[in-house]
Backbone of each chain as ProteinMPNN parsed JSONL, in Angstrom:
{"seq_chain_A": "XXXXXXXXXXXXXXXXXXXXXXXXXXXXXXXXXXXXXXXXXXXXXXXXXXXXXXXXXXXXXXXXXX", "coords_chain_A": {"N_chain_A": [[-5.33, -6.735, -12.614], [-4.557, -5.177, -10.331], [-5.696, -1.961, -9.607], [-6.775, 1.228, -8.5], [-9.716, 1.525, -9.493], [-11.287, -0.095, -8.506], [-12.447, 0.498, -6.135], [-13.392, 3.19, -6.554], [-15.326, 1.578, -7.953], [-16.61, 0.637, -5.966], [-17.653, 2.427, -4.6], [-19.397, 4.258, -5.985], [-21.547, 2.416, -7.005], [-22.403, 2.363, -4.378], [-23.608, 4.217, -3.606], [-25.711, 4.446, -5.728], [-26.987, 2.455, -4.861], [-27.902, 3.446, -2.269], [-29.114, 5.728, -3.359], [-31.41, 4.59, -4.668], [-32.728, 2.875, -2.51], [-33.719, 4.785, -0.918], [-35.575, 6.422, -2.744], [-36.972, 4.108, -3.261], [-38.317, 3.562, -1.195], [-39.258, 5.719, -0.122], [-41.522, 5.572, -1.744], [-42.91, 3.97, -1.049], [-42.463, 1.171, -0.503], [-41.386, -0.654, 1.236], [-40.142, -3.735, 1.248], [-38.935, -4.097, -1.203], [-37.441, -1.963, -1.054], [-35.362, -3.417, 0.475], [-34.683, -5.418, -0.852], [-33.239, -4.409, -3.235], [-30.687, -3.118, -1.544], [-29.719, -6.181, -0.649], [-28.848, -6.818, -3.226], [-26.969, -5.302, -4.388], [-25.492, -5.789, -2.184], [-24.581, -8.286, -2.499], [-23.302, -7.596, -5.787], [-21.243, -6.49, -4.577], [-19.763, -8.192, -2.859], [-19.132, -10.367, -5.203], [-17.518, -9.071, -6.367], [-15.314, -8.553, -5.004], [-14.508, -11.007, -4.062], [-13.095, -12.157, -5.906], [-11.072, -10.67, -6.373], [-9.708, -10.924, -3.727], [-8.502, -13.726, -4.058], [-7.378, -13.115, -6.371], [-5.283, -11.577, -5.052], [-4.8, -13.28, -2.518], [-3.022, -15.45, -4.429], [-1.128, -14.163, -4.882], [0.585, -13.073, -3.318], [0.938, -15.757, -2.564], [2.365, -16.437, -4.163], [4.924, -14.735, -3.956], [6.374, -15.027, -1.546], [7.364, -17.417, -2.632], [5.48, -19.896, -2.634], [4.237, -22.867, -2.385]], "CA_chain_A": [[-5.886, -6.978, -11.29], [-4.095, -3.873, -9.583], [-6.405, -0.838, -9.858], [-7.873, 1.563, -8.131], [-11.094, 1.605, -10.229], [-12.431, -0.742, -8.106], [-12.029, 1.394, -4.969], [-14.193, 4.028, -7.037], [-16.665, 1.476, -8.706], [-17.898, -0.025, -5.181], [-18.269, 3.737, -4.07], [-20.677, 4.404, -6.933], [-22.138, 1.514, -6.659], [-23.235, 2.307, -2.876], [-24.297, 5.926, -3.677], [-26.429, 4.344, -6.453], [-27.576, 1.653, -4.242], [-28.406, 4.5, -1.584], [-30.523, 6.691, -4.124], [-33.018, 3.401, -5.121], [-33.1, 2.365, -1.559], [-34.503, 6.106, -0.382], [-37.055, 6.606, -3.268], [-38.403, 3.112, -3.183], [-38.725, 3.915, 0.663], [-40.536, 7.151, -0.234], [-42.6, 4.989, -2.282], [-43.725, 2.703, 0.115], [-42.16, -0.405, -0.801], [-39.914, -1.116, 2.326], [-39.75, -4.866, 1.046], [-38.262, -4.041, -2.559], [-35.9, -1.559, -1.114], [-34.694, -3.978, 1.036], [-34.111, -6.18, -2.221], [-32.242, -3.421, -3.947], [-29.842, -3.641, -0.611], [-29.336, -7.227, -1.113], [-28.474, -6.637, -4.735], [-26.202, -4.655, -4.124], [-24.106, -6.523, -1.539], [-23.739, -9.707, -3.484], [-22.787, -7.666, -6.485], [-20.1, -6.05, -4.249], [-18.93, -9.731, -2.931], [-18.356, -10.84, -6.14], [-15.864, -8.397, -7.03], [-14.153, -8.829, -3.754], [-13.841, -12.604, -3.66], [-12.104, -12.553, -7.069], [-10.016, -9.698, -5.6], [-9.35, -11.795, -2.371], [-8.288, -15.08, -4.76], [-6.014, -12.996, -7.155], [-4.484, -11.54, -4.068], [-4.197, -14.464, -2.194], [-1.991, -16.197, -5.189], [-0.031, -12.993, -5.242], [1.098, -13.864, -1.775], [1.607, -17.132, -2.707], [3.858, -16.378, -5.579], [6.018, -13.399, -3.834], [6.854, -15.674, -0.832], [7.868, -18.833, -3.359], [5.3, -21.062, -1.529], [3.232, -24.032, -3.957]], "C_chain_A": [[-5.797, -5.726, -10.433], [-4.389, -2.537, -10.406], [-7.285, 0.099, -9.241], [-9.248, 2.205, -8.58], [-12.05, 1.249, -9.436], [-13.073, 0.138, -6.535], [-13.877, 2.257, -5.639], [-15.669, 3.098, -7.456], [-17.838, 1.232, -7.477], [-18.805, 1.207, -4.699], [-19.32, 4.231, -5.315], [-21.577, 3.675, -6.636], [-23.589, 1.489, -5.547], [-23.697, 3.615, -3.028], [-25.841, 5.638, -4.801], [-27.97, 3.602, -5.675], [-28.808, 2.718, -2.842], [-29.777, 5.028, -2.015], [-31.52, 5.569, -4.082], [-33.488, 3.311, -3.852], [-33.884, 3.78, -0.977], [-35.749, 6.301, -1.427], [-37.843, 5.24, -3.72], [-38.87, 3.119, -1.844], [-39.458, 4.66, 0.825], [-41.754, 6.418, -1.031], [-43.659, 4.163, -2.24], [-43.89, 1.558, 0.206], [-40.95, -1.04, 0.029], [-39.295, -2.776, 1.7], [-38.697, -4.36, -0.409], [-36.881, -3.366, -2.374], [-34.423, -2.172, -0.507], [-33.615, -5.002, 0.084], [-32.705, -5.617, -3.128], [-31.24, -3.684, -3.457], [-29.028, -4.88, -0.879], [-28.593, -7.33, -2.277], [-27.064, -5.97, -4.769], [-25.004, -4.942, -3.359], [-23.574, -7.239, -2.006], [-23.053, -9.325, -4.651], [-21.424, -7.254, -5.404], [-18.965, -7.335, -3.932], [-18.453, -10.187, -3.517], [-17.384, -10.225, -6.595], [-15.321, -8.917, -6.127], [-13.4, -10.02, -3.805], [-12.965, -12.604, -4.879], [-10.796, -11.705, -6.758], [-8.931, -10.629, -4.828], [-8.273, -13.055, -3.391], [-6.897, -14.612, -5.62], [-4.704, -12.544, -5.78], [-3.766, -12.714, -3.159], [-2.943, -15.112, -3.101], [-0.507, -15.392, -5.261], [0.744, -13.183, -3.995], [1.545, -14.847, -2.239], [2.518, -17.062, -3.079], [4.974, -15.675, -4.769], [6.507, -14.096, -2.915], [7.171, -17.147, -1.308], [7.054, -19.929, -2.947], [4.23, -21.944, -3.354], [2.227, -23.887, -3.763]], "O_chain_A": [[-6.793, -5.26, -9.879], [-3.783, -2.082, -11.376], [-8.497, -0.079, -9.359], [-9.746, 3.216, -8.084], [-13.184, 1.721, -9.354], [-14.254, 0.151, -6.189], [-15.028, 1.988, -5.297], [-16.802, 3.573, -7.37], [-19.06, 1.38, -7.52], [-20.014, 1.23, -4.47], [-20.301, 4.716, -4.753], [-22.518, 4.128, -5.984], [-24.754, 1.092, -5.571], [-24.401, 3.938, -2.071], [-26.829, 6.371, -4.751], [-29.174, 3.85, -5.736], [-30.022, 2.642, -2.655], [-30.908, 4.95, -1.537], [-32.508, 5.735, -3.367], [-34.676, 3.613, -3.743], [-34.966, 3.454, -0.491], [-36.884, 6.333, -0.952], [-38.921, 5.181, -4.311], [-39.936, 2.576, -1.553], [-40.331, 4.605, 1.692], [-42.908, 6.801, -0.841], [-44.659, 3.805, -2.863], [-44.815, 0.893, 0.672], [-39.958, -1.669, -0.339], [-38.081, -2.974, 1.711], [-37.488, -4.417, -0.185], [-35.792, -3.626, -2.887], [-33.237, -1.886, -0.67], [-32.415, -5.26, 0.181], [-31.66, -6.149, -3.502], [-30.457, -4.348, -4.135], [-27.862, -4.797, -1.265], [-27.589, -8.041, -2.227], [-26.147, -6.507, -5.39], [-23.858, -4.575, -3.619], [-22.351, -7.251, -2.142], [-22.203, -10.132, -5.028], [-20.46, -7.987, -5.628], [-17.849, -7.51, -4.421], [-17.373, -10.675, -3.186], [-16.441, -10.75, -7.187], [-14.704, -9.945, -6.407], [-12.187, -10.183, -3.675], [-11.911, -13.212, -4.695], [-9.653, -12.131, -6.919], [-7.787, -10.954, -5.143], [-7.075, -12.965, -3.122], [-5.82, -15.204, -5.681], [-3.592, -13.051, -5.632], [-2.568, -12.988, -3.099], [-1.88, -15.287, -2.506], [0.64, -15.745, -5.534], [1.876, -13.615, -4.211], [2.768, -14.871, -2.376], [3.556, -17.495, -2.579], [6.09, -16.146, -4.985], [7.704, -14.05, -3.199], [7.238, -18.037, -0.461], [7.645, -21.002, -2.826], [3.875, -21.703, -4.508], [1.377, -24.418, -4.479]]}, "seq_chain_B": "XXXXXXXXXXXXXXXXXXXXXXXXXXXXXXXXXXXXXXXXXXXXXXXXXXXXXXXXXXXXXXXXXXXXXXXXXXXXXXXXXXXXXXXXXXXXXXXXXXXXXXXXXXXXXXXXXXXXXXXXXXXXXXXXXXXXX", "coords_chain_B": {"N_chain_B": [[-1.952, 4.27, -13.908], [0.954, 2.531, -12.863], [2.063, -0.027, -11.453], [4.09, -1.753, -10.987], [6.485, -0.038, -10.318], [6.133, 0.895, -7.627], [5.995, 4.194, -5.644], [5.812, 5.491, -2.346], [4.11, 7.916, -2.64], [2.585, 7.3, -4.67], [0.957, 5.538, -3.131], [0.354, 6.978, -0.77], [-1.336, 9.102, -1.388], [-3.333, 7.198, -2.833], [-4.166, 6.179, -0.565], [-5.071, 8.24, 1.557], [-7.353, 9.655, -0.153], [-8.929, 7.346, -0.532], [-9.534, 6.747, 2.524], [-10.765, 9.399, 2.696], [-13.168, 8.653, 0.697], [-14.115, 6.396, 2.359], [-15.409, 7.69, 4.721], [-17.536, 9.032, 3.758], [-18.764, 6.705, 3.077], [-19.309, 4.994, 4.763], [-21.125, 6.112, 6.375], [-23.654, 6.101, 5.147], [-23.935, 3.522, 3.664], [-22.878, 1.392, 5.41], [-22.132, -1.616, 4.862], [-21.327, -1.416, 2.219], [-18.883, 0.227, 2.537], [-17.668, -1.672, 3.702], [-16.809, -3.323, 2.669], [-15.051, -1.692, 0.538], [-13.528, -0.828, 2.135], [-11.683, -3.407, 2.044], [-11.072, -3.622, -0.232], [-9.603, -1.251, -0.873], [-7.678, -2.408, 0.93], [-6.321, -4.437, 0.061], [-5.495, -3.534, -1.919], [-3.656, -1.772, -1.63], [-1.813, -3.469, -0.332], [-1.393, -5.195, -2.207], [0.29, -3.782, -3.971], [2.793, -3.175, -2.812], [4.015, -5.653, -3.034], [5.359, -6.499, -5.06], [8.06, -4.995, -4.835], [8.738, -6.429, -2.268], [8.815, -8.887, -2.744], [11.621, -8.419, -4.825], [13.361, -8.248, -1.961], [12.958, -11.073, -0.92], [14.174, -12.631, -2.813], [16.554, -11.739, -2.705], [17.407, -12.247, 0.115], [17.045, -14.855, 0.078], [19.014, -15.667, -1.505], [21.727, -15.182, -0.22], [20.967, -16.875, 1.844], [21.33, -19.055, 0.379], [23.984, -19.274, -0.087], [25.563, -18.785, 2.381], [25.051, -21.366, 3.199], [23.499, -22.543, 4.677], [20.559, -24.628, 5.34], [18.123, -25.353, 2.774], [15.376, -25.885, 3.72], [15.403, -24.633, 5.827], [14.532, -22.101, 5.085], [12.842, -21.906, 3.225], [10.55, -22.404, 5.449], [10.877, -20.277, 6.789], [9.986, -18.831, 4.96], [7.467, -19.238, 4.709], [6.462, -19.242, 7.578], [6.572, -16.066, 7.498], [4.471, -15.656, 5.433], [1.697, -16.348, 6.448], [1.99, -14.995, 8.649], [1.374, -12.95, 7.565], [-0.881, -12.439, 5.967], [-2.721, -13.31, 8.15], [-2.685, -11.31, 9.713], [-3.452, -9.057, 7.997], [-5.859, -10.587, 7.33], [-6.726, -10.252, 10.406], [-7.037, -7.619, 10.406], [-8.877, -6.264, 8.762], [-11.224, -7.855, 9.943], [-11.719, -6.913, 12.194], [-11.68, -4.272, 11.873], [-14.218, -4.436, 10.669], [-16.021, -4.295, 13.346], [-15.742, -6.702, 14.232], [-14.456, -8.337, 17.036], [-14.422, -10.87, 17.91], [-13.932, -12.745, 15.968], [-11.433, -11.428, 14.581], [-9.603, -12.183, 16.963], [-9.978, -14.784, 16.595], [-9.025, -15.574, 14.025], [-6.267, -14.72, 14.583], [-5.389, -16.442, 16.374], [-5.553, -19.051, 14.985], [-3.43, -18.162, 13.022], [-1.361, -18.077, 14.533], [-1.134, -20.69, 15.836], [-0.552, -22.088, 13.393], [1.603, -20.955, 12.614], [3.11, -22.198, 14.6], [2.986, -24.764, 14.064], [4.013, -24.902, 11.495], [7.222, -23.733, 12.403], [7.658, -26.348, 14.063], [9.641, -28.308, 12.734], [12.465, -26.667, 12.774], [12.536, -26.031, 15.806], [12.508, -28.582, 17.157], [15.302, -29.243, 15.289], [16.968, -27.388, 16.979], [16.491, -28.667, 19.697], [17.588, -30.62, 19.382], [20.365, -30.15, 18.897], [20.824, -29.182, 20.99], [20.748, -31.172, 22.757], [22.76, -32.383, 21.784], [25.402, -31.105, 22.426], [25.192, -31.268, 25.563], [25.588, -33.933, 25.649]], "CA_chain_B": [[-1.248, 3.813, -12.883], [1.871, 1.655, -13.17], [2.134, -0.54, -10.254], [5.485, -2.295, -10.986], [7.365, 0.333, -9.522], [5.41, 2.323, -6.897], [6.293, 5.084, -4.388], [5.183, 6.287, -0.861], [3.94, 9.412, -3.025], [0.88, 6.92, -4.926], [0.315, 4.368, -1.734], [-0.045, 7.484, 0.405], [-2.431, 9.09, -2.318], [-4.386, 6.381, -2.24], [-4.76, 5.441, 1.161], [-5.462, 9.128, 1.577], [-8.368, 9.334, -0.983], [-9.637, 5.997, -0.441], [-9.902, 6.692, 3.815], [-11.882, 10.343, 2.058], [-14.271, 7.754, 0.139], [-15.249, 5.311, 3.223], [-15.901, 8.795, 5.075], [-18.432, 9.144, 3.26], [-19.361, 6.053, 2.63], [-19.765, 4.968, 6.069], [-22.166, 6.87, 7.639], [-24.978, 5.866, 4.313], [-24.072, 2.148, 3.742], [-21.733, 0.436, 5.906], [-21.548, -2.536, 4.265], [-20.636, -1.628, 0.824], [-18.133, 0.948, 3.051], [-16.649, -2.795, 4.439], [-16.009, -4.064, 0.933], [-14.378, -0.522, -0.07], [-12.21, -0.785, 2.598], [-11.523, -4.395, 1.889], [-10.372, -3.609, -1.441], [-8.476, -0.546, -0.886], [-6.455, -2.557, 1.91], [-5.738, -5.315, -0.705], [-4.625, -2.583, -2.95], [-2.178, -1.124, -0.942], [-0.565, -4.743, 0.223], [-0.19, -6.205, -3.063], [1.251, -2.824, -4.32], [3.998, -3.136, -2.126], [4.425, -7.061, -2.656], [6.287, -7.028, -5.987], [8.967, -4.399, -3.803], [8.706, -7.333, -1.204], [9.059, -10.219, -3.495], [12.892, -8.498, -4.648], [13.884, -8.708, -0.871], [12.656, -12.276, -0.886], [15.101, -13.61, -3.486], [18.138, -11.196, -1.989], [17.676, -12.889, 1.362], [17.779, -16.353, -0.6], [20.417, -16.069, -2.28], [22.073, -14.792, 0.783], [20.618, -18.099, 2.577], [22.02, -19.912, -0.136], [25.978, -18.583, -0.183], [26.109, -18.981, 3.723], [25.396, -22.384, 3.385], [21.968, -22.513, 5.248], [19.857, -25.987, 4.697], [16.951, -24.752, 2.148], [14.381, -25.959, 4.234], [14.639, -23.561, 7.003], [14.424, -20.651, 4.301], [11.4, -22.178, 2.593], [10.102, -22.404, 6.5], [11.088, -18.648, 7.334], [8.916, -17.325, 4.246], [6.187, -19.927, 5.206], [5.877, -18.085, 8.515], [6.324, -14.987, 7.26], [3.401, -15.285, 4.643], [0.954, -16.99, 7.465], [1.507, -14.033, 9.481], [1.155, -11.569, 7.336], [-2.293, -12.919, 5.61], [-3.667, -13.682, 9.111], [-2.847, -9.892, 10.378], [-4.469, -8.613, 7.101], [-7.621, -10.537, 8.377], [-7.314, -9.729, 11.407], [-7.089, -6.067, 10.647], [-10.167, -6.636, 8.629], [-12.703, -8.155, 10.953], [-11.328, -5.929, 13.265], [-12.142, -2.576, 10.933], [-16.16, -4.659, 11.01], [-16.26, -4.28, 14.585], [-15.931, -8.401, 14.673], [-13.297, -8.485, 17.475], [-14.384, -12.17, 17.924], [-13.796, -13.217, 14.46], [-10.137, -10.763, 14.26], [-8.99, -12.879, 17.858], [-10.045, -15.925, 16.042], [-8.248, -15.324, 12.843], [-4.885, -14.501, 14.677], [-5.155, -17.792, 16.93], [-5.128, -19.704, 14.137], [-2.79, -17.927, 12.549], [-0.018, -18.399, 15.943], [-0.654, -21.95, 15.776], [-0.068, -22.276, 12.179], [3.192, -20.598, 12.524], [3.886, -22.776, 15.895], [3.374, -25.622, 13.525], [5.476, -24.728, 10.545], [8.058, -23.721, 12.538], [8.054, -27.145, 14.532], [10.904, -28.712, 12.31], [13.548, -25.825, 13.391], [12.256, -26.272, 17.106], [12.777, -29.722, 17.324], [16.697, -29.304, 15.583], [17.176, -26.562, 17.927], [16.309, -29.107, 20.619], [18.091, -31.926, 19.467], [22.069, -29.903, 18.823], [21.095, -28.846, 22.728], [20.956, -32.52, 23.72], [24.214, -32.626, 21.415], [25.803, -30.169, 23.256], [24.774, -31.586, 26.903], [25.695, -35.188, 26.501]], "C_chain_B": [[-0.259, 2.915, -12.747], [2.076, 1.722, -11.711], [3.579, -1.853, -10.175], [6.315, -1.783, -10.194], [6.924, 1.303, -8.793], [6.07, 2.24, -5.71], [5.161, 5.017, -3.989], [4.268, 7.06, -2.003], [1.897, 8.335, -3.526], [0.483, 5.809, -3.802], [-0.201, 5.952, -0.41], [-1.403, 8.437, -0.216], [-3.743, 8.22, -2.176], [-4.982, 5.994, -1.241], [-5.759, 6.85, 1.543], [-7.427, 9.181, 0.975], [-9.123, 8.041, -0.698], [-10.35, 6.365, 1.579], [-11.335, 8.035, 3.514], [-13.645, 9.589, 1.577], [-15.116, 7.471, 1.17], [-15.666, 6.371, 4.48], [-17.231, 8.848, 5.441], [-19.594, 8.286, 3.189], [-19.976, 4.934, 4.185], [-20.834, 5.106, 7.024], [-23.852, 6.557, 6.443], [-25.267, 4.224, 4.306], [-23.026, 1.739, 3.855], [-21.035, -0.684, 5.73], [-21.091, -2.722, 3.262], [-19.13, -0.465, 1.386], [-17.15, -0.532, 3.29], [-16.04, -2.996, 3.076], [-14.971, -2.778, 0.667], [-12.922, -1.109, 0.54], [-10.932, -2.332, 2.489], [-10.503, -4.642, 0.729], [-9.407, -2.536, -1.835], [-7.544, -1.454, -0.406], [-5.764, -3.189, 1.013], [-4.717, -4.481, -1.951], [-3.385, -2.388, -2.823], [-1.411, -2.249, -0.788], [-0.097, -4.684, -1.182], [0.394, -5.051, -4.171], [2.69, -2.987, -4.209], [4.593, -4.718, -2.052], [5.37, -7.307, -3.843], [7.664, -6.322, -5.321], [9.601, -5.724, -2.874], [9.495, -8.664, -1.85], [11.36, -10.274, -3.679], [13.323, -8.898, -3.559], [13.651, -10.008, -1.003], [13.997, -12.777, -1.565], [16.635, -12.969, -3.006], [18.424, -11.956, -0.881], [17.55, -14.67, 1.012], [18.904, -16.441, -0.812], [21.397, -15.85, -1.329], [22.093, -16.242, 1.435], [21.441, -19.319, 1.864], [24.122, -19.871, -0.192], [26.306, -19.026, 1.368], [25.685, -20.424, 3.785], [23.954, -22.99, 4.539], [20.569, -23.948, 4.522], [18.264, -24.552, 3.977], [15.755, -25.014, 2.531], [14.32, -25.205, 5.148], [14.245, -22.338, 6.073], [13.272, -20.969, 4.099], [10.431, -22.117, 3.875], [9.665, -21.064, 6.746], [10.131, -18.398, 6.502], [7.268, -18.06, 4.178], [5.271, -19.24, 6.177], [5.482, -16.937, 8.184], [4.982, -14.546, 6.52], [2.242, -15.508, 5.304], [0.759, -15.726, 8.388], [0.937, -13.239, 8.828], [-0.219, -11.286, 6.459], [-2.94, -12.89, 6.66], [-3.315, -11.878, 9.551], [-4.061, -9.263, 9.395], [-5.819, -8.483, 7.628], [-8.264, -10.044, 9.383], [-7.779, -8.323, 11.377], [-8.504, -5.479, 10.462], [-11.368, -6.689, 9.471], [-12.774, -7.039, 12.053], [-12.094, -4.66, 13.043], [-14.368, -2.949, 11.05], [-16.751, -4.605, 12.031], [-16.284, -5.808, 14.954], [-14.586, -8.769, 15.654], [-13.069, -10.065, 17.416], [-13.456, -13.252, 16.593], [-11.999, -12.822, 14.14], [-9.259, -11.716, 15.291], [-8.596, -14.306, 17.61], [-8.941, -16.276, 15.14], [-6.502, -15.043, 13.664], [-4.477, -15.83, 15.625], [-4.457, -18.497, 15.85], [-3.968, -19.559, 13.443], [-1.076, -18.563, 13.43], [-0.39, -20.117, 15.677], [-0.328, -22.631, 14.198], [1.258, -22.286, 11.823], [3.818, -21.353, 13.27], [4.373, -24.129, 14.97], [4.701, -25.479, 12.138], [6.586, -24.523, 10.93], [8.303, -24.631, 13.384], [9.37, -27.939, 13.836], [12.3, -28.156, 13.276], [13.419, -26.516, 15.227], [12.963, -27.348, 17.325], [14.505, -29.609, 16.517], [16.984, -28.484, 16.798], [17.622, -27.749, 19.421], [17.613, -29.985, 20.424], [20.072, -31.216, 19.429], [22.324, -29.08, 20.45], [21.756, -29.841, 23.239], [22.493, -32.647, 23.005], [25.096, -32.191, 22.545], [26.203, -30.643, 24.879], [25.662, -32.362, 26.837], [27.644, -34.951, 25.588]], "O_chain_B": [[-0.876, 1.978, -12.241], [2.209, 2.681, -10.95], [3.78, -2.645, -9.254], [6.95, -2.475, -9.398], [7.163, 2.477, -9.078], [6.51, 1.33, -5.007], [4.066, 4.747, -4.483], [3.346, 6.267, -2.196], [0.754, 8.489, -3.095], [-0.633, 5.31, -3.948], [-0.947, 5.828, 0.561], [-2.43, 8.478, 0.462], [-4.809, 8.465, -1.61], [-6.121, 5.551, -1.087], [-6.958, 6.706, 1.786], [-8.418, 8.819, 1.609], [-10.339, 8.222, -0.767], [-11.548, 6.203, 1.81], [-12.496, 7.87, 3.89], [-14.78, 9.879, 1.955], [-16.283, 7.847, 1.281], [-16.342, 5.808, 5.341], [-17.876, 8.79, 6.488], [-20.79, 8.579, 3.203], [-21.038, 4.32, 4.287], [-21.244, 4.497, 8.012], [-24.974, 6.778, 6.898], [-26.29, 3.671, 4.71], [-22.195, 1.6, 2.958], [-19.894, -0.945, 6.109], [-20.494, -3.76, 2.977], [-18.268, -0.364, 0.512], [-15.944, -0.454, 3.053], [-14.9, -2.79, 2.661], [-13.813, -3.191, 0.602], [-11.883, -1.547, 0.044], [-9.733, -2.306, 2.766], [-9.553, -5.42, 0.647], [-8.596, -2.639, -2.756], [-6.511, -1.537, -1.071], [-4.6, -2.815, 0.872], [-3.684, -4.763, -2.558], [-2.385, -2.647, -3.492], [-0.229, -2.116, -1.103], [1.027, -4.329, -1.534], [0.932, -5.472, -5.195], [3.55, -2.964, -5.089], [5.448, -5.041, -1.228], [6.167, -8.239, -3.738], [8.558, -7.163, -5.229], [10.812, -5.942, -2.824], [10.518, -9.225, -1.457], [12.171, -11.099, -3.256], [13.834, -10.013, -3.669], [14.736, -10.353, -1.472], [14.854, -13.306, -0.858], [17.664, -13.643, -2.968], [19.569, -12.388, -0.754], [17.995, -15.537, 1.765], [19.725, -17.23, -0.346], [22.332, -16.577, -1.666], [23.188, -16.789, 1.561], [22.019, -20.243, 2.434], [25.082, -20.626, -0.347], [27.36, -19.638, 1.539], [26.156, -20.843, 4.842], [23.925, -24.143, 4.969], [19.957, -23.965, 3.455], [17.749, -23.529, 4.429], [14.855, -24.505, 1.862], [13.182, -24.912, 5.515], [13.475, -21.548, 6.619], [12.432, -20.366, 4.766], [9.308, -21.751, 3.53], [8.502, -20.687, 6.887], [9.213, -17.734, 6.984], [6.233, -17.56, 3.738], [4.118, -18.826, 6.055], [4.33, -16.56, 8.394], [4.411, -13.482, 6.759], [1.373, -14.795, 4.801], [-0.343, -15.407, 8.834], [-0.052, -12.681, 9.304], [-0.621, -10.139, 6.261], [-4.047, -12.394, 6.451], [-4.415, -11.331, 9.632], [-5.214, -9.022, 9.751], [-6.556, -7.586, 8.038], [-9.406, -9.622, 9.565], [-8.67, -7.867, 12.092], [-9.165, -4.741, 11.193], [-12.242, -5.841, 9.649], [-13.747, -6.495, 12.575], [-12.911, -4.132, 13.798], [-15.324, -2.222, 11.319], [-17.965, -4.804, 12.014], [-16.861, -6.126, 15.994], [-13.689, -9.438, 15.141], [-12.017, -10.588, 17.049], [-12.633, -14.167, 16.596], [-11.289, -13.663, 13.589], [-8.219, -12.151, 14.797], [-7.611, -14.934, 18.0], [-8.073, -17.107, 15.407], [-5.561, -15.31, 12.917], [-3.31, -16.222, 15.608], [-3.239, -18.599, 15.705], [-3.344, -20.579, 13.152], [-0.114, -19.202, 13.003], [0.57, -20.684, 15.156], [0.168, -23.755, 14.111], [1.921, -23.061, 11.135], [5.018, -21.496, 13.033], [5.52, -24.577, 14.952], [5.86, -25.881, 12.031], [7.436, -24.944, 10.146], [9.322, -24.283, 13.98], [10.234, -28.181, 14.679], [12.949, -28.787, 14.111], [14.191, -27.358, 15.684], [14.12, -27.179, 17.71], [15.274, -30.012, 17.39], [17.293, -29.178, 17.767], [18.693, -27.719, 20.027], [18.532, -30.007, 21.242], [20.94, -31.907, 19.962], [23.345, -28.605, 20.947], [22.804, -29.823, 23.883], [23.402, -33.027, 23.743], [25.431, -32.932, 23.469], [27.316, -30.422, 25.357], [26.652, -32.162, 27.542], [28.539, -35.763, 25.824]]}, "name": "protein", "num_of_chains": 2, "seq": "XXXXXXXXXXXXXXXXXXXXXXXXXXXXXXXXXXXXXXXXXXXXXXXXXXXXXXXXXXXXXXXXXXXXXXXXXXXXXXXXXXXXXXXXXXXXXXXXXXXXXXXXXXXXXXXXXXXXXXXXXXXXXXXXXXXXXXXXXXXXXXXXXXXXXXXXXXXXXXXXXXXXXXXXXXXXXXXXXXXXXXXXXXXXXXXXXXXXXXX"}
């Protein structure tokens, strides 16, 4: 669970997300790049929330609670 | 990275490097910058929570030798975990510019704690009235 990979992957991620969103913008598809955007957040969410969930328990556990 | 037994030396590393990242990452796309920082912060806590956890059972066992009912202990780290989840958040929403949402999140949090620690309150009260009459 404890890694900073993830640190690094979202920052790729958003540099990648960046590049598509500028040359489908140059390309003249404001709707698609907007898509890309989208794409891009929800994958980031899903890491997080599983993040959020293992963390959360980790709390749970270290303060003895049920 | 072995996170069992970490120093200042890799939490300040990281925090370091990681604040470098959302820099960067900030000023292109702010919202995958929120998540970053979202997941550094989580980094850094539950780094420092197995550290945390030892204290936990020292100040039990402690609780337990002095003779201390085991429900106020289980109380104390009730609070303690209530706060220290709801600051998190707050720090969070806070870092999104959502003051609303960070003010919110720490309400709840104070009356959470007001409630869990109603038991104590109420002895408190009642070895007053002892006391009095």
């Amino acid at each position: 669970m404890l890694s900073a990979d993830l640190i690094f992957k979202i920052a790729g991620l958003a540099i990648i997300v960046s590049v598509l969103h500028s040359v489908i913008k140059q390309a003249g598809k404001e709707e698609y790049a907007w898509l890309v955007t989208l794409t891009g957040i929800i994958v980031v969410l899903t890491l997080v929330t599983r993040l959020v969930s293992d963390f959360f328990q980790s709390v749970k556990s270290t303060f003895l609670l049920p | 990275m072995r996170w069992q037994k970490v120093d200042i030396f890799q939490i300040a590393g990281l925090g370091i490097i990681a604040s470098l990242l959302l820099v960067l990452l900030r000023r292109e796309r702010p919202e995958m910058a929120l998540g970053a920082t979202l997941v550094a912060g989580i980094i850094l806590f539950a780094a420092i929570l197995p550290r945390l956890s030892s204290v936990v059972s020292a100040f039990g066992g402690m609780a337990s030798e002095s003779g201390l009912e085991p429900l106020y202990f289980g109380i104390i780290l009730k609070v303690l975990a209530i706060s220290y989840v709801a600051d998190f958040a707050a720090a969070i929403c806070r870092d999104a510019g959502e003051e609303l949402m960070a003010t919110r999140v720490e309400m709840a949090g104070r009356i959470l704690v007001l409630v869990t620690a109603l038991p104590i309150v109420q002895e408190v009260l009642k070895v007053v009235r002892m006391l009095l009459t």
